[in-house]
C-alpha positions in Angstrom: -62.1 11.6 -28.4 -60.7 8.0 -27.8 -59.1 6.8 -24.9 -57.3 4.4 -24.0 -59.0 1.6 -21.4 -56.6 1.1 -18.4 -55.0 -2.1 -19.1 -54.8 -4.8 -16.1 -51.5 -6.6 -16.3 -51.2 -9.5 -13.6 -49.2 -12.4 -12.8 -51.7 -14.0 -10.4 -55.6 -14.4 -10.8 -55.6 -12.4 -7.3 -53.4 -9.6 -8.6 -55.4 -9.6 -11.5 -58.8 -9.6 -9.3 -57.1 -6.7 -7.4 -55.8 -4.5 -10.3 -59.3 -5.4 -12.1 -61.2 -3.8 -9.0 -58.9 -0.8 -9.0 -59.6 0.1 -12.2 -63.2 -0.2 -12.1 -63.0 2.3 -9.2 -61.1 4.2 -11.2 -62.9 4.6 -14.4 -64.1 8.3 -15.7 -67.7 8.3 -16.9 -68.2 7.1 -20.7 -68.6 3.8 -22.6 -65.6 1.4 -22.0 -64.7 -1.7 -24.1 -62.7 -4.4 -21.9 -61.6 -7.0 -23.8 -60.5 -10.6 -21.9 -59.8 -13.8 -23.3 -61.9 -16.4 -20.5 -60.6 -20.3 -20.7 -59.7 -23.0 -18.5 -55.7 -24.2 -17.1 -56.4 -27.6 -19.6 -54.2 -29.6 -21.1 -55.5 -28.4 -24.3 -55.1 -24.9 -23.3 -51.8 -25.7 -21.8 -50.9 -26.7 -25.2 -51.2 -23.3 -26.7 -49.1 -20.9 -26.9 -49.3 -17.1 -28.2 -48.4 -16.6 -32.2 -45.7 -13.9 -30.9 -44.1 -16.3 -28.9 -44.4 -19.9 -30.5 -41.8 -21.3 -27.8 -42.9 -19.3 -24.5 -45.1 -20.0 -22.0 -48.4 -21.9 -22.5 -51.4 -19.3 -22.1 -53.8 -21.3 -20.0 -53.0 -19.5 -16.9 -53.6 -16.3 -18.4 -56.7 -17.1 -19.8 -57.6 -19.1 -16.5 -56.8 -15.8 -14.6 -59.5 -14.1 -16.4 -62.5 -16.2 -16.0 -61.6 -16.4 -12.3 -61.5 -12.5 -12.8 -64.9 -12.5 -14.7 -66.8 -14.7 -12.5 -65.1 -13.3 -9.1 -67.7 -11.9 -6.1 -65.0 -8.9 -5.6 -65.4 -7.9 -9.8 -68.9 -8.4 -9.7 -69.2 -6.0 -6.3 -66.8 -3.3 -7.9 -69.3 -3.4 -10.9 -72.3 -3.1 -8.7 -70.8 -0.6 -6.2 -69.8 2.0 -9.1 -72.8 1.9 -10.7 -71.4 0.5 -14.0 -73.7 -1.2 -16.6 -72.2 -4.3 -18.4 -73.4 -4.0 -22.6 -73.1 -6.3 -25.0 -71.7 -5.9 -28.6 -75.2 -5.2 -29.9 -75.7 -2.2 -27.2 -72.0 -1.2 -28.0 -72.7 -0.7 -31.7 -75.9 1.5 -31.1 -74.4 3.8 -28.1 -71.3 4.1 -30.8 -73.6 4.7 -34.0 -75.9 7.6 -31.3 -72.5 9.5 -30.9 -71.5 9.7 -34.5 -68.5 7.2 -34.2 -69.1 4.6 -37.0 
């Protein structure tokens, strides 16, 4: 059945580096999807601001957070260390199709 992927929740592009390694430790064996939103701290990133919350905080340290988290030496050594294999969308579709789920 589905499950859930642990969901990384940070305030910090460190605490999210850190909470991002725990879970890759943590992982059971399967096909996971994790799902980020990469950019850069911009002032056209700094102008935008999430459709739930029109007058709260700009995302562009969020999204900042997670390209330092995608392209950090400690992510990429969790990945290599664990034995995890990064897919693409095209990979994901077939291992999904192979198990009967779409």
């Amino acid at each position: 059945g589905d499950q859930d992927t642990p969901r990384v929740r940070a305030t910090t592009a460190e605490e999210q580096i850190r909470s991002t390694v725990q879970m890759l430790r943590e992982l059971p064996p399967g096909l996971w999807l994790q799902v980020t939103h990469p950019g850069l701290d911009v002032p056209e990133m700094q102008a935008m601001r999430p459709a739930w919350d029109p007058d709260g905080d700009s995302i562009a340290k969020a999204r900042a957070a997670d390209t330092a988290t995608l392209t950090s030496a400690e992510v990429a050594a969790a990945i290599h260390e664990n034995n995890l294999e990064l897919v693409g969308y095209r990979d994901l579709r077939d291992r999904m199709r192979e198990a009967g789920e779409l």
